[in-house]
C-alpha positions in Angstrom: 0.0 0.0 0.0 1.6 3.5 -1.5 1.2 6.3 1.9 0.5 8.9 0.9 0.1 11.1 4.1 3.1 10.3 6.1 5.3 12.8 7.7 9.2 13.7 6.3 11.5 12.4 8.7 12.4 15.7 11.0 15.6 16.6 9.2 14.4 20.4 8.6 13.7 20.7 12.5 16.4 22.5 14.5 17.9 21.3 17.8 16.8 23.8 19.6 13.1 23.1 18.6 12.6 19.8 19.4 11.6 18.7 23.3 10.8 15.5 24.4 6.9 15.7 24.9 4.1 12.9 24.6 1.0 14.5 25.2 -0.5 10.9 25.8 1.4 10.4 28.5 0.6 11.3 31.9 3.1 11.1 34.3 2.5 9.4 37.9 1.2 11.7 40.6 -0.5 14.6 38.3 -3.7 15.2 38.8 -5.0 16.9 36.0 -4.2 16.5 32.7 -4.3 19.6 31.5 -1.1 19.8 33.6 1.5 18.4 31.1 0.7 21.3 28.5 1.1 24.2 30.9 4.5 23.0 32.5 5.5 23.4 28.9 4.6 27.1 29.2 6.4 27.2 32.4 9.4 25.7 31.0 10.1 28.1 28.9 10.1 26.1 25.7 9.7 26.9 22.2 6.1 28.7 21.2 6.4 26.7 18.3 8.5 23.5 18.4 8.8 19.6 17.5 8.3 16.4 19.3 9.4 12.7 18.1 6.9 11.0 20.0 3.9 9.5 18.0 4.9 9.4 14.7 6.9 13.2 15.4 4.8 16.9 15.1 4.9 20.1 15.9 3.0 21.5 18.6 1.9 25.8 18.9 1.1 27.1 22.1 0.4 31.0 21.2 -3.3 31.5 20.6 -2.5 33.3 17.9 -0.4 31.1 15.9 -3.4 28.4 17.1 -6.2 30.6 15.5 -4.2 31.2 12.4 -3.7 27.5 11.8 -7.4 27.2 12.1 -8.7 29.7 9.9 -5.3 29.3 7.1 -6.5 25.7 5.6 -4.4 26.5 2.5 -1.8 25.6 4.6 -3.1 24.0 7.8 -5.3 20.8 6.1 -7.7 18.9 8.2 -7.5 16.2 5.8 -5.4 13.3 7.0 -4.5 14.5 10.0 -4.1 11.4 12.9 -1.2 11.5 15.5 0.1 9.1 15.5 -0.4 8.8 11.9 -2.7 6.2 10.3 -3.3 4.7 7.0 -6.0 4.4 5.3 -8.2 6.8 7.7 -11.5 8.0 7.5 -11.6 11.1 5.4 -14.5 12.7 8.1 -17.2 14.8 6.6 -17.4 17.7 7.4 -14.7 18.3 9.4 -11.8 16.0 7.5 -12.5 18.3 4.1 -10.9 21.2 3.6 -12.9 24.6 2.2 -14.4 24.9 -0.4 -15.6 21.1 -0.4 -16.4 20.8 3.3 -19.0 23.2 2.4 -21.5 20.4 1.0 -22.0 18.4 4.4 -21.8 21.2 6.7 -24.9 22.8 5.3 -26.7 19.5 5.3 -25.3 19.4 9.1 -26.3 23.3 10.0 -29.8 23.6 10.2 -29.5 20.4 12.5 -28.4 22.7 15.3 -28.7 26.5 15.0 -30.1 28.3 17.9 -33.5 27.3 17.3 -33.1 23.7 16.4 -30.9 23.5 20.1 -33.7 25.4 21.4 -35.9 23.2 20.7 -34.2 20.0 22.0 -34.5 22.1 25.5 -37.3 20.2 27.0 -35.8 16.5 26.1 -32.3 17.7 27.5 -33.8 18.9 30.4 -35.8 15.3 30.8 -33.0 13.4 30.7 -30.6 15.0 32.3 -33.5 14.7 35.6 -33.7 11.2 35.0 -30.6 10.3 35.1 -29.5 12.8 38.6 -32.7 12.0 40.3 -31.9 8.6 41.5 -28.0 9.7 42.0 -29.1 12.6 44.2 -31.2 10.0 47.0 -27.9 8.3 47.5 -25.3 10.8 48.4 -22.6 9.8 46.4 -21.8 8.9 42.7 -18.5 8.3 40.4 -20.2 11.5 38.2 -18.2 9.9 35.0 -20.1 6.9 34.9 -23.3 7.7 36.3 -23.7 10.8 34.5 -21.2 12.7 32.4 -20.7 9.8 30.1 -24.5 8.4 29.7 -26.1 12.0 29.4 -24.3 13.0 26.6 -24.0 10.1 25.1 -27.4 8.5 25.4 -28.6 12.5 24.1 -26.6 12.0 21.4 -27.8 8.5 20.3 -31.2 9.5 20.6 -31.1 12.3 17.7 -28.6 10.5 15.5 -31.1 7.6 15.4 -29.0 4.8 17.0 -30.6 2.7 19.8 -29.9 3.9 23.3 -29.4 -0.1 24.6 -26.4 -0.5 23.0 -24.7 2.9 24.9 -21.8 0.8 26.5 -20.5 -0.9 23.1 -20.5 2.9 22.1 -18.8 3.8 24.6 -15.6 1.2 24.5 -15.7 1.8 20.7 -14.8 5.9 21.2 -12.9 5.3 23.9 -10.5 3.0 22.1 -10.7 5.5 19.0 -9.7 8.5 20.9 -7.1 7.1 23.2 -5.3 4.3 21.8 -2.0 4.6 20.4 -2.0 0.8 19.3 -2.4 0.8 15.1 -3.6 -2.5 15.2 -6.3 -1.5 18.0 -7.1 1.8 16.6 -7.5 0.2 12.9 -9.8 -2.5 14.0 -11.6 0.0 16.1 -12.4 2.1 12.9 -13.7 -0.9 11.3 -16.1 -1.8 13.8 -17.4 1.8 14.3 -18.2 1.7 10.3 -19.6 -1.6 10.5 -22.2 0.0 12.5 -23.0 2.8 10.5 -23.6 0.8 7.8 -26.4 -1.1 9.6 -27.0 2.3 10.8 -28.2 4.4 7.2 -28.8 0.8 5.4 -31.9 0.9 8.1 -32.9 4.6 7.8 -33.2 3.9 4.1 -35.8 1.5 4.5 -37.7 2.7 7.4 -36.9 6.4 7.8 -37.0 8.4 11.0 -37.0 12.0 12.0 -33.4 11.6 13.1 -30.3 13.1 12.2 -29.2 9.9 10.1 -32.2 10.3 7.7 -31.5 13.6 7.5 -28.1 12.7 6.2 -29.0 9.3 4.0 -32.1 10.9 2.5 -30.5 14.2 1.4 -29.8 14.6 -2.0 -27.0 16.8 -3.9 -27.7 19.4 -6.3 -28.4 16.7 -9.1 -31.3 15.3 -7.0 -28.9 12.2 -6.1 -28.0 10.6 -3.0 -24.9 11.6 -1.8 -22.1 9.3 -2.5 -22.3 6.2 0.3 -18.4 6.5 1.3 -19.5 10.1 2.3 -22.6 9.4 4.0 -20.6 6.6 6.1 -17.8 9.0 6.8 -20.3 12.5 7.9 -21.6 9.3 10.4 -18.5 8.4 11.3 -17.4 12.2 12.4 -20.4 12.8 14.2 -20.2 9.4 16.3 -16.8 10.2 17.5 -17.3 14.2 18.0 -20.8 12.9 19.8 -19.5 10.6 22.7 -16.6 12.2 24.4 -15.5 15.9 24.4 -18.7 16.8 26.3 -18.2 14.0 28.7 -15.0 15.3 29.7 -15.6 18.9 29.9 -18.5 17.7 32.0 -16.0 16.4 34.2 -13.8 19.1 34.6 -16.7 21.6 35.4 -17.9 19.3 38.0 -14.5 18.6 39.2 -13.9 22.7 39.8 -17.0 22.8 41.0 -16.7 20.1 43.4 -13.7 22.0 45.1 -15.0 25.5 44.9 -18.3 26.3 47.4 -18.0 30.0 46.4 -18.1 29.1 42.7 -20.9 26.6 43.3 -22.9 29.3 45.4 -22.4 31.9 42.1 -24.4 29.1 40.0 -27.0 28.6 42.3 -28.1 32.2 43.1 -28.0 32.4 38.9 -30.3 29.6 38.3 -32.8 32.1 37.5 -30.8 34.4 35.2 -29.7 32.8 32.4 -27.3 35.6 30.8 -25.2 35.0 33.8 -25.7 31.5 34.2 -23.7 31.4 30.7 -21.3 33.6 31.3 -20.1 31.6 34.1 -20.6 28.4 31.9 -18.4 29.6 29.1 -15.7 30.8 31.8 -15.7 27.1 32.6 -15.6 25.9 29.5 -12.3 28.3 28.5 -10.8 27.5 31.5 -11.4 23.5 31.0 -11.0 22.7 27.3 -10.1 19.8 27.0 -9.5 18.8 22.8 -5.8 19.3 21.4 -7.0 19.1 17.5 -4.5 17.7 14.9 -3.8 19.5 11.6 -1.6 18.8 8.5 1.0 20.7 6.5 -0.5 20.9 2.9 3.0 22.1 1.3 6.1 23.1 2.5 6.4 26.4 3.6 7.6 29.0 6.5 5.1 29.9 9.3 6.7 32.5 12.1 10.0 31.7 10.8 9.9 27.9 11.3 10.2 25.5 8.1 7.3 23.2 7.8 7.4 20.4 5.4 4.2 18.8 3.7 2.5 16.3 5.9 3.8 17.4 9.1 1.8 17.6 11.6 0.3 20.3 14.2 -1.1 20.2 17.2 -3.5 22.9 18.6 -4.3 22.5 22.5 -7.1 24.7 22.9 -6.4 24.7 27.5 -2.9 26.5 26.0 -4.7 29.1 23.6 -6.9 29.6 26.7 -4.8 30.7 29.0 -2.6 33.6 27.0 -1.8 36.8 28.6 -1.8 38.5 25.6 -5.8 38.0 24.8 -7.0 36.9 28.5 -6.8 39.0 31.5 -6.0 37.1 34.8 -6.2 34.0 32.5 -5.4 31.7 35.4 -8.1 33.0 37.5 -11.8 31.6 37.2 -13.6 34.9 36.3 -17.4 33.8 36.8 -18.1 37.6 35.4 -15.5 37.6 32.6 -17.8 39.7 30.3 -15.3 39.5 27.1 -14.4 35.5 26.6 -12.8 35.1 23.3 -12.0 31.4 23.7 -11.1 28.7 21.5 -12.4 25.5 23.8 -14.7 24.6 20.2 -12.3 25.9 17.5 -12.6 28.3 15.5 -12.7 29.8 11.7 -14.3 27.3 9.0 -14.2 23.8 11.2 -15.8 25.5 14.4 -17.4 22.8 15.6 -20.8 22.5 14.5 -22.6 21.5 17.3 -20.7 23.8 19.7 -24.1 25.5 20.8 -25.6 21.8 21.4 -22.6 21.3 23.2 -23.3 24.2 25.5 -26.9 23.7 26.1 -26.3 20.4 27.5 -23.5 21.3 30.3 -25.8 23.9 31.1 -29.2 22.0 31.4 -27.1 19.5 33.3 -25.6 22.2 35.8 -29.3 23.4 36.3 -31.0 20.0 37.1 -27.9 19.0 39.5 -28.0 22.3 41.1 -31.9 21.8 41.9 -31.4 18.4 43.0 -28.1 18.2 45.0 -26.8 20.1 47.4 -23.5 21.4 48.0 -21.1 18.6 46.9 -17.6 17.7 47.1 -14.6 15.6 46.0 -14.7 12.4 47.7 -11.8 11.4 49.5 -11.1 7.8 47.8 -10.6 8.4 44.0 -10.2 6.0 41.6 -6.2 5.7 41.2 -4.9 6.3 37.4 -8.0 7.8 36.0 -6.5 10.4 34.2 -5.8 10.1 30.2 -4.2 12.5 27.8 -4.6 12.2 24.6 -6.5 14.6 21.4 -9.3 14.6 24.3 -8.2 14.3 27.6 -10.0 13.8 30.9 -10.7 11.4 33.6 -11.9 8.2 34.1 -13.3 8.4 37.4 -14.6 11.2 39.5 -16.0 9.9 42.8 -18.3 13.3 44.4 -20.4 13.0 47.4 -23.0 15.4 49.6 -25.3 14.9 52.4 -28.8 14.1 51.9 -31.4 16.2 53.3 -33.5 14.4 55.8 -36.8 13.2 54.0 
């Protein structure tokens, strides 16, 4: 098999730009993952420099060398783009095409969740977010990742896509294995398996169609008045499967894990639960503050960015909790500003791939926050947490996050 997307070995890469750095790798005794990308700030290194590890790239730290490479796809591809690097891999609709092309699926995708399509889903969010805390909240204690911040998200997200809700844990191993495996035998058999079931998937929405998101997609047509080609349909499922069952989860996480060691910060929520401009402007301080996606991109051609040689199929990382935390755009960008007023964060990209269903996204940490909020009382970390339950990775998180809070008498 001819590859076609692998990267140059790192010849044009200068000593004094390459550290030692596997963002998969979480060493012993750190607590939050997030952790390994800001000691790199702290160490002083590079803005812009090169790693061996995982197949060898280039990581940016600047947000704005991180916003040009999201806006400049001339340069900065999103085709192609795994770390380590993988061949044959999906080509992901929308988000694995570059502009002008990429424009075809993501209006098919748009209308699906624009502020009054997300609106909309209000009500059902709100139902099973209850469901799901109610029971949770009688007992006084939970592991929040899988009692809630994996099934909510998840089991929301298999409900509009059209795929049954029984089958949630199979979903879950299959994107768990997809976005945290480093194994190419693992991670290749993994892709099979997650097409295998999205061809059973649209194969069933064309004979019995639904009011789901997968009709939408397998009973579109193109301007012709044709189906869309089936390797596309499979592979705009295939995008939205993975983007569907983890980043949420884990930004879940680290908003309850903040939360869980901050009364003051919980106390600002719940005198808010009535105000919803606020309520949001706290949420999205959360959500700059906890990003938790490092996206991949590829070099399209050789070329000089900042002064640094990039060769064609390189590739770039772009961790978003880095971007997040400049001094140069954020005041204070340590501190947890409930209040910020002006948040110009990057925690769901930005330029042409901005994610899509950023605003769903959103809506469903918030609904979430809301129903715990009215349900549980003040909560906390609990003292015995799961050991090893953080993972790095392109989405990074935790495993386990045991909380606990006393139940009012009945």
């Amino acid at each position: 098999m001819t590859l076609h997307f692998q990267p140059p070995p790192p010849d044009h890469v200068p000593a004094a730009r390459m550290v030692d750095f596997d963002f998969f790798h979480i060493p012993e005794g750190v607590a939050d993952p997030a952790e390994i990308w800001h000691d790199l700030v702290r160490r002083g290194v590079p803005r812009i420099f090169y790693t061996p590890r995982n197949g060898g790239h280039w990581v940016f730290l600047d947000y704005a060398d991180i916003v040009e490479a999201y806006r400049d796809y001339s340069v900065f591809s999103t085709c192609q783009t795994p770390i380590p690097p993988i061949e044959p891999f999906p080509v992901m609709q929308p988000q694995g095409v570059d502009p002008p092309a990429h424009n075809v699926f993501r209006r098919l995708l748009a209308p699906m969740f624009t502020p009054i399509a997300v609106r909309a889903m209000t009500d059902e969010l709100h139902r099973r977010a209850a469901s799901l805390i109610e029971p949770i909240a009688r007992r006084g204690e939970c592991d929040f990742i899988t009692e809630f911040a994996e099934r909510y998200p998840t089991g929301t997200f298999l409900h509009l896509f059209g795929l049954p809700e029984d089958r949630i844990d199979e979903f879950l191993a299959l994107a768990k294995v997809f976005f945290r495996s480093t194994d190419p035998a693992a991670r290749a058999a993994n892709i099979v398996e997650i097409y295998a079931v999205l061809e059973a998937l649209f194969r069933e929405k064309e004979r019995n169609p639904g009011t789901d998101i997968a009709t939408a997609i397998v009973t579109a047509r193109d301007d012709a008045g044709r189906q869309h080609a089936w390797e596309d349909i499979l592979n705009c499922g295939f995008l939205l499967f993975v983007a569907g069952l983890d980043t949420v989860t884990n930004t879940m996480a680290y908003v309850w894990r903040y939360l869980a060691t901050n009364p003051a910060a919980q106390a600002h929520f719940r005198d808010r639960l009535d105000d919803p401009d606020a309520f949001l402007r706290a949420s999205e301080e959360l959500m700059r503050i906890n990003a938790v996606s490092n996206l991949y991109r590829r070099v399209a051609h050789d070329c000089e960015f900042r002064g640094v040689t990039l060769r064609r199929n390189d590739r770039v990382i772009l961790p978003n909790t880095v971007a997040n935390r400049d001094p140069r755009v954020f005041r204070d960008p340590d501190t947890i500003d409930l209040d910020r007023a002006v948040n110009v964060h990057v925690t769901f990209g930005v330029g042409p791939h901005r994610c899509i269903g950023s605003l769903l996204a959103k809506r469903e940490i918030m609904v979430s926050l809301q129903e715990w909020l009215r349900r549980i009382p003040g909560f906390e970390l609990a003292p015995d947490q799961p050991p090893g339950s953080v993972f790095g990775g392109s989405v990074m998180g935790f495993t386990g996050l045991k909380l606990r809070w006393t139940v009012p008498p009945q």
